[in-house]
Each structure stands twice: as structure tokens, then as C-alpha cells.
C-alpha positions as CSV (number, residue, x, y, z in Angstrom):
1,X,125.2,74.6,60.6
2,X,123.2,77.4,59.3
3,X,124.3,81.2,60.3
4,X,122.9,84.6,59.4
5,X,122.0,84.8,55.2
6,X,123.3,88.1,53.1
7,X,121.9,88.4,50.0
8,X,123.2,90.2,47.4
9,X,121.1,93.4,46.5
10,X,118.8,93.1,43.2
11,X,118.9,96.5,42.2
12,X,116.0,98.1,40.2
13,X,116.4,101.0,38.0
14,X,113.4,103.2,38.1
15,X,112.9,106.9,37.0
16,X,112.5,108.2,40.0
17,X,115.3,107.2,41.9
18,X,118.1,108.6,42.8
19,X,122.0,107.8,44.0
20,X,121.5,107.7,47.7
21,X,121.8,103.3,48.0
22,X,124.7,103.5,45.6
23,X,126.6,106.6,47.2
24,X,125.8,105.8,50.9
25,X,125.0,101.8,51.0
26,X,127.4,100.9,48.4
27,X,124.6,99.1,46.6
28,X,125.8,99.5,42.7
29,X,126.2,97.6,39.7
30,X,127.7,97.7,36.4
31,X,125.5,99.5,34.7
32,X,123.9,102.7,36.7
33,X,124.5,104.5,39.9
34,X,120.9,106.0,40.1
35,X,118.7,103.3,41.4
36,X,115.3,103.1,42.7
37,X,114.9,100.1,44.7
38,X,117.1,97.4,46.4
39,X,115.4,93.9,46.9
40,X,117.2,92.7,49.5
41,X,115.0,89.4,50.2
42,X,113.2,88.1,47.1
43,X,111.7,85.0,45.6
44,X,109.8,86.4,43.2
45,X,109.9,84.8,39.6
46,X,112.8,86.3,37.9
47,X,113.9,87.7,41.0
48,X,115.3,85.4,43.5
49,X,117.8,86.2,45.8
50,X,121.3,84.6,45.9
51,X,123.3,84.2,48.8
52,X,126.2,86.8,49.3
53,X,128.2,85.1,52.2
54,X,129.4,81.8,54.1
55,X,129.4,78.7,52.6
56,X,126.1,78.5,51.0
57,X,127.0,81.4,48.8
58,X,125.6,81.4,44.6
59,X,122.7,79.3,46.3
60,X,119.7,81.1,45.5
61,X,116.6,81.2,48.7
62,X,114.5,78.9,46.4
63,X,117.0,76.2,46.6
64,X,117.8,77.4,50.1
65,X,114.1,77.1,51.5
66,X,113.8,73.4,49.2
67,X,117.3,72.2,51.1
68,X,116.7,72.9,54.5
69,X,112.8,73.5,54.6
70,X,111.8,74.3,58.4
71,X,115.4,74.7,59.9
72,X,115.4,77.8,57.8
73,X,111.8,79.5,57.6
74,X,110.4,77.7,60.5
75,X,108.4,74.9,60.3
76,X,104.7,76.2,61.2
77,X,106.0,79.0,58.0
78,X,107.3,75.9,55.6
79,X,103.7,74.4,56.5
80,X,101.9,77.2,55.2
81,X,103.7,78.4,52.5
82,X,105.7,75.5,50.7
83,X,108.9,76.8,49.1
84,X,107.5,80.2,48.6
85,X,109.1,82.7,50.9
86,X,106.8,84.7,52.9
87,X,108.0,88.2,52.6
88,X,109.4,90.9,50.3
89,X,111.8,93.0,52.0
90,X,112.8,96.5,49.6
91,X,114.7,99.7,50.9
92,X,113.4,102.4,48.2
93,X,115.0,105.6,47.7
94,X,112.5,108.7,46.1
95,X,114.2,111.4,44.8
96,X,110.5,111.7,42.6
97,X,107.2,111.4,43.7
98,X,106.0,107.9,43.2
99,X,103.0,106.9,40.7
100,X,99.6,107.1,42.6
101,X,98.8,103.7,42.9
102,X,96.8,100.7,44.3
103,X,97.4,96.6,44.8
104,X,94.9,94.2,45.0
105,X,94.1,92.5,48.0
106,X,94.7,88.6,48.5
107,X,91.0,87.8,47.2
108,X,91.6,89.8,44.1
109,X,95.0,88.8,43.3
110,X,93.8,85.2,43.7
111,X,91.3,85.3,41.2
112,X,93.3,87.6,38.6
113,X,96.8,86.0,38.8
114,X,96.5,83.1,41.3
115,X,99.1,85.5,43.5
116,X,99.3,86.9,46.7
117,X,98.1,90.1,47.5
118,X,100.3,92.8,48.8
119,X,99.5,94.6,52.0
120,X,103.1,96.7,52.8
121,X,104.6,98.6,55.8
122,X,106.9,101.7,55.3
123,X,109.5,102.5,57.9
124,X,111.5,105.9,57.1
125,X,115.0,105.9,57.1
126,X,115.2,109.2,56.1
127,X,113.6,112.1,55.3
128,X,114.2,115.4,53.6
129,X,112.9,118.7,54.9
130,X,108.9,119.2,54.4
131,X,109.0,115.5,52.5
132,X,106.1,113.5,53.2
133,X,103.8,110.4,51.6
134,X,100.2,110.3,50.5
135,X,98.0,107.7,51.9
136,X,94.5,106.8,51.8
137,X,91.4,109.2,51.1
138,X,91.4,112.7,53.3
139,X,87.7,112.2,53.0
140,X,85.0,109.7,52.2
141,X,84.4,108.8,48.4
142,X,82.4,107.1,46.7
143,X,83.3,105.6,43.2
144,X,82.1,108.3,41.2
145,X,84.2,110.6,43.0
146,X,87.5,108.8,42.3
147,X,86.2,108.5,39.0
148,X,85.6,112.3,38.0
149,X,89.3,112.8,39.4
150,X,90.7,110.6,37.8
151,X,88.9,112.0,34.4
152,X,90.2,115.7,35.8
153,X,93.9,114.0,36.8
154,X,93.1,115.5,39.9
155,X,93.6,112.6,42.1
156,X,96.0,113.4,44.2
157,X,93.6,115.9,45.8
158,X,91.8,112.9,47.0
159,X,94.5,111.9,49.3
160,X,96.0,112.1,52.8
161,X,99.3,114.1,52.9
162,X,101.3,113.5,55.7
163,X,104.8,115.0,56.3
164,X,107.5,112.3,57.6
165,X,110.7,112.3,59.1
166,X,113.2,109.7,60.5
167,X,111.8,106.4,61.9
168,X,108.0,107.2,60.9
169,X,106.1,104.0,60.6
170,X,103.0,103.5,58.3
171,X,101.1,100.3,57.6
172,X,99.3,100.1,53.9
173,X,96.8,97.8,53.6
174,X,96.1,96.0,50.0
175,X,93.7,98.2,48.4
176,X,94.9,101.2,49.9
177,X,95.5,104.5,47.5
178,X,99.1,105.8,48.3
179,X,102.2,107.5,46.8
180,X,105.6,107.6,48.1
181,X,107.3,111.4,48.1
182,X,109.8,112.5,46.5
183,X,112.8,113.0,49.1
184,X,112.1,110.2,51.5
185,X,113.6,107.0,52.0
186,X,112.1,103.8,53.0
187,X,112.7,100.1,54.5
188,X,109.7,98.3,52.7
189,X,108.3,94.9,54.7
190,X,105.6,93.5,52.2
191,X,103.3,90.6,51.2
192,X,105.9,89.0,48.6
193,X,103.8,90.3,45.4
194,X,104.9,93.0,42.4
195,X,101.4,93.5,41.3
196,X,101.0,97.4,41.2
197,X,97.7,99.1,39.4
198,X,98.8,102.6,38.6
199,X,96.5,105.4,38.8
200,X,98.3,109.0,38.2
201,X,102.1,109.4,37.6
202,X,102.2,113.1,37.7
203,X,102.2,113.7,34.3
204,X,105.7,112.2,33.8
205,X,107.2,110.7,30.8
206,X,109.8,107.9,30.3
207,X,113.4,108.0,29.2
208,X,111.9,107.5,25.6
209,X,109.3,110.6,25.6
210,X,106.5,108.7,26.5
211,X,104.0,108.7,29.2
212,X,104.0,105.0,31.5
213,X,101.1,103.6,31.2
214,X,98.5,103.2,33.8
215,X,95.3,100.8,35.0
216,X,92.9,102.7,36.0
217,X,90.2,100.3,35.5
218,X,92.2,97.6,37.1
219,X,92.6,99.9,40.0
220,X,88.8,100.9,40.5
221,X,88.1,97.5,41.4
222,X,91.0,97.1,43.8
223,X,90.6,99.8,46.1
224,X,88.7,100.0,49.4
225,X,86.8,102.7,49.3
226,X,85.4,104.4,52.8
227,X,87.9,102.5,55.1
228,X,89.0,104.6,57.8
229,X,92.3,102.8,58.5
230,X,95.2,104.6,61.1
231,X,97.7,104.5,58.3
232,X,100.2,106.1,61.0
233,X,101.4,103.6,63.8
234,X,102.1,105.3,67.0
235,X,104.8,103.3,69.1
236,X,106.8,104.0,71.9
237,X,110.3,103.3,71.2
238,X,112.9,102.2,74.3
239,X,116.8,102.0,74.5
240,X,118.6,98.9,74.6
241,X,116.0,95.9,74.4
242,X,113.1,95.0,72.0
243,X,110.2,97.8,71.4
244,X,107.2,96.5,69.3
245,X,106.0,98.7,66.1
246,X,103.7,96.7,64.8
247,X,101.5,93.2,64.4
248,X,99.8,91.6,61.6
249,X,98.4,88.7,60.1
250,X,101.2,88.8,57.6
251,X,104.5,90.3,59.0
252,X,105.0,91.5,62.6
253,X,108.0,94.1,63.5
254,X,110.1,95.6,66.2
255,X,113.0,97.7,66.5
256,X,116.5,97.0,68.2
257,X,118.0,100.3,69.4
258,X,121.5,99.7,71.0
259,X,124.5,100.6,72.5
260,X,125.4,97.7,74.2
261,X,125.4,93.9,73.7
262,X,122.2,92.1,73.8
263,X,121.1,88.5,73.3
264,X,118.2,87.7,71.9
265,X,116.5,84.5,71.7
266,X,114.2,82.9,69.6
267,X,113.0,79.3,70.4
268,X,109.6,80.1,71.0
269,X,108.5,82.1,67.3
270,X,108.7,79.0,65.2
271,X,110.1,81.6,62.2
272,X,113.0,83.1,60.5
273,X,114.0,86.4,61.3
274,X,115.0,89.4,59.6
275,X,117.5,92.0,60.8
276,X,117.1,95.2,58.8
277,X,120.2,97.5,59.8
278,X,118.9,100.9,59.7
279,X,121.7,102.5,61.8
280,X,124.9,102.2,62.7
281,X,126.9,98.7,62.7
282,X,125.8,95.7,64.4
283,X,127.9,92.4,64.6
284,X,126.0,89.0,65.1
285,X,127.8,86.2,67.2
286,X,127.0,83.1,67.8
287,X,128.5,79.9,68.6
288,X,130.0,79.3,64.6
289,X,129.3,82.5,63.3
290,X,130.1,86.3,63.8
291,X,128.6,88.4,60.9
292,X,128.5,91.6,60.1
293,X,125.4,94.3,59.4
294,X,126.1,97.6,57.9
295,X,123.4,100.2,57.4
296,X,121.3,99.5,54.9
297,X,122.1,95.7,54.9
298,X,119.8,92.9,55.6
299,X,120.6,89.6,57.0
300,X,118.0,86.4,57.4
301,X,118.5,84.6,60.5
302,X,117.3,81.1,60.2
303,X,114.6,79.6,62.4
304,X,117.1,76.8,63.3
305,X,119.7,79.3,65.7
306,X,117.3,79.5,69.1
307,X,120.6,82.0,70.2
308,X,122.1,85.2,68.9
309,X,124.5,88.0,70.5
310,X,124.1,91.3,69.0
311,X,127.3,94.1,69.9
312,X,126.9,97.6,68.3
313,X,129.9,99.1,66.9
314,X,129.2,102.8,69.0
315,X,125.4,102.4,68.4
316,X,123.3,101.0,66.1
317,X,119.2,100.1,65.2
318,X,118.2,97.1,64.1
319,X,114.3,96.3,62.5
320,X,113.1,92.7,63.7
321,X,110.7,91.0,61.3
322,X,109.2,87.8,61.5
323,X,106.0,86.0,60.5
């Protein structure tokens, strides 16, 4: 019988990051303490997860999804997408300011790289004093305006600043112009693509001297230009049962927020889900299983348990994704 999937982190060393998921999420390897990101679900090429726990351990979520098809992902989600796993779950840790950036939308991708897209969702986990993230235009432009900016490397005057803090939720939409800040922390929940167009990096230079490189004509053709999205997502948030964040085409989200056992049941979504452990500890019973979620971990529960009991250890907050 199938029971709740841990994966075991695929760290990604990036010049911005910092020590924070090796020093307080244990996430580390034998190279580097200062990381940038932690895949924690992946199929990516190159990139595939591999089972931390249980008996299926070493498998990676490629063979998983090719063994047991719809009694893992669901089987409206094996209809749609073959082997390929829906999502692209990430926890990212900024101690820079990201590249200014863009990804191409599902249309775009398609016709450049056969690929998905990659619409994204931030949820902070953490935030440092006065830390915030850029998103979208703070005005209208036009393509000519991006375009003398970009000539000035003055882009980043173009864009919305907005200051975060703990349990901030924003939604990104493919061809959106956006920047993680430096000091924040982030669960990721993402379209499962890596294609990244970048437009300014600050003025920064790599650990050999040299400047990364960027796309900016890549990116002119990616982004949307005079959408007026609500980047933000306001949601009321209540204590010990399921509050909805957010809905989408491509991922839909909720938090758990508990201090006292609940059961949750799933017969009726036809879909994995993911608990993201943002808080606290959470155990997760069920009839053969009893797993543990510490923060920062991330456990897939497949589409084939209809049951689970959750039980804080003191209290704990769980994110709840599924397609």
C-alpha cells in the first residue's frame, strides 16, 4: 500500500543564497552549506526526485508515476499529463536580490522548447525587516518603455515594490516581470518548467569575475505588457480546519493551521496532494503509515489514500496543494 512520499532535497547552489535551509532545515550536502534553492518535488530532466522513505525508497517519481500511474497522481491528472508530474514545488532562500526576470507562457514555451510554461505562486515563510519582492509594472508600458530601461539598466524602476512578511501570498503569472528580495524566504508552487529569461541582475558578477548572462530579447517577447493582475492574494485564514489561498487552472492551495488533530479526506479531488510543512511538526497517520513532517519538509500524499489523520506536535501549518 502506498503512504505519504519524502523526497530527498535536490539542492541548488546559486550566488545569492544563503545558509538558512542548511542551518535551520538541515537540507545540506557534501559539498556547500550556502544554498539557494531546495527542489523538493521534481521531474525535471536531470532533476528527478528520488524517494527518501518507506519501502519504495532510491525509486525515483518518474518510475514512481510509470509503476502505479493513477493510484499515485490521480487518474483524471495521469490522463492529462502521462508520466510527467504536474508541479514543481521549491523552498528558495534570498539572502540577494534575485535577477529581474520573465518566463514564457505555455503558448510560448510550446513553440520554443515544446515545454510547459511556468506560471508560479510565492508563499513567504519568512521575511526580514523592510524585505519585500518586485512584481509586475507600477505603471502601464509600452515596449519602447521597457526597452529604453533596459538600454539605461534602469528596469527595476519599472516595477511594483511590495514589502512582505510572514505568510504573504502572491500569484505570478507566466509573462510576469518580477524579482525575489533579498532577505525573504519562499515556498514556491510552479508549473513544472526551469525556463527563466533574465532581464537585469543588478550589476552582479559570478564567482569567476564575470557578469551572468541575460536574454533580453528572449524576454521582450515573453512578457505581458499592460496586464493589470492582483499579484497580492488577500485570504482570510482560520484555526484548526482547511482555509483556501488560492485557485487556478494549474495548482490550487490551502493552508492547514493546527493545534489539534484533524482528518482530512480526499475521495472526491481525483489528485495527489502535497503537504508543505511550513510550521511546526505534523505527524500523518493512517491505517499502515504514521510519517513525519518537519518544517521545511514536503511529503506527496498519493491519490490512492481517500483518509489521513493529521496531530501537531504543539502546533503546526501545513500548505495543501493539489491539481
Amino acid at each position: 500500500m502506498l503512504y505519504p512520499i519524502k523526497f530527498t532535497p535536490i539542492l541548488k547552489h546559486r550566488l545569492w543564497g544563503g545558509v538558512a535551509l542548511a542551518e535551520k532545515y538541515r537540507k545540506t550536502d557534501d559539498t556547500k552549506t550556502k544554498f539557494g534553492e531546495s527542489w523538493e518535488i521534481s521531474d525535471l530532466e536531470e532533476n528527478i526526485s528520488v524517494v527518501a522513505n518507506g519501502f519504495l525508497a532510491e525509486n525515483d517519481l518518474q518510475e514512481l508515476i510509470e509503476i502505479y500511474m493513477g493510484e499515485l497522481v490521480g487518474d483524471s491528472v495521469f490522463e492529462k499529463n502521462g508520466l510527467g508530474f504536474p508541479l514543481l514545488i521549491k523552498l528558495i532562500d534570498a539572502q540577494e536580490d534575485l535577477s529581474v526576470q520573465v518566463h514564457p507562457d505555455d503558448e510560448l514555451a510550446q513553440q520554443r522548447y515544446e515545454q510547459n510554461g511556468k506560471t508560479e505562486m510565492w508563499y513567504v515563510v519568512h521575511a526580514e525587516e523592510n524585505a519585500g519582492i518586485y512584481v509586475g509594472f507600477n505603471k502601464p508600458v509600452e515596449k519602447q518603455d521597457y526597452i529604453n530601461a533596459v538600454q539605461q539598466k534602469e528596469v527595476a524602476s519599472l516595477l511594483q515594490f511590495y514589502p512582505v512578511k510572514k505568510s504573504d501570498l502572491f500569484f505570478i503569472p507566466a509573462g510576469t516581470v518580477h524579482a525575489l528580495g533579498k532577505g525573504v524566504r519562499v515556498a514556491e508552487i510552479q508549473q513544472p518548467s526551469d525556463i527563466t529569461y533574465r532581464i537585469f541582475d543588478w550589476n552582479r558578477v559570478d564567482d569567476s569575475g564575470m557578469p551572468r548572462e541575460l536574454h533580453i530579447a528572449e524576454a521582450l517577447e515573453a512578457i505581458h505588457f499592460n496586464e493589470n493582475e492582483k499579484y497580492k492574494i488577500e485570504y482570510e485564514e482560520k484555526f484548526n480546519t482547511t482555509s483556501i489561498l488560492f485557485r487556478s487552472e494549474y495548482f490550487n492551495i490551502n493552508a492547514i493551521n493546527f493545534d489539534k488533530p484533524l482528518q482530512k479526506n480526499y475521495e472526491n479531488i481525483d489528485s495527489f496532494v502535497i503537504y508543505f510543512c511550513v510550521e511546526g511538526e505534523a505527524h500523518l497517520f493512517g491505517d499502515d503509515f504514521h510519517e513525519v513532517l518537519y518544517e521545511g519538509e514536503t511529503a506527496l500524499i498519493p491519490a490512492s489514500i481517500p483518509e489521513i489523520n493529521l496531530v501537531p506536535n504543539g502546533k503546526a501549518k501545513l500548505l495543501e496543494i493539489y491539481v
